[in-house]
N, C-alpha and C positions, 0 to 999 in steps of 0.2 A: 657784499655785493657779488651777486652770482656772473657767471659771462656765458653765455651760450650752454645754461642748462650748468656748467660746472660749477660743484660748492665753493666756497671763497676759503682762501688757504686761512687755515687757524694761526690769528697773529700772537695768540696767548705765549710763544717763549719768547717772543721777545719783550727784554724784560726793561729796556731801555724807553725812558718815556719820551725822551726826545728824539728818536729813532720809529718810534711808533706815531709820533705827532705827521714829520714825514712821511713816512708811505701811507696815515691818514689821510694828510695832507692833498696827497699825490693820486687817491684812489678818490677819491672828494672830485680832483680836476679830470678825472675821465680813464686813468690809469687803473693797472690792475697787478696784482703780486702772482708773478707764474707759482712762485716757489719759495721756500725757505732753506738756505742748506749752510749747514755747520763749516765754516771753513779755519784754518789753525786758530786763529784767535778770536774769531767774532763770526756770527750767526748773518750774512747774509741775504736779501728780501732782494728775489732778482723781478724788475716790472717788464712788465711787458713793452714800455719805451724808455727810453733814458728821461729821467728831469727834465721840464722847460725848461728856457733859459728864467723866464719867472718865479718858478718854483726853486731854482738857485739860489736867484736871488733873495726871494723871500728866508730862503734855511740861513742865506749866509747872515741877511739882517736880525734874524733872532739869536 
């Protein structure tokens, strides 16, 4: 999903399926992924707003 003409960040390194379900998840409900940046131990997906309390909910109950 593009946002004001910008390409949509390539989610191909992340390699985690249940990590990609989420910010599927989260990009599905209206959100959008600024960025991807490598941080010490895990590959961070920063959104453009924090998780509903919904979308919590929902990660916590899978």
């Amino acid at each position: 999903m593009s946002w004001r003409g910008e390409a949509p960040v390539d989610l191909s390194p992340v390699g985690s399926l249940a990590i990609r379900w989420v910010i599927e998840r989260a990009v599905e409900g209206g959100n959008r992924v600024v960025s991807l940046a490598q941080w010490s131990k895990a590959l961070v997906a920063h959104m453009e707003r924090g998780l509903t309390a919904e979308m919590k909910a929902e990660v916590e109950a899978r």
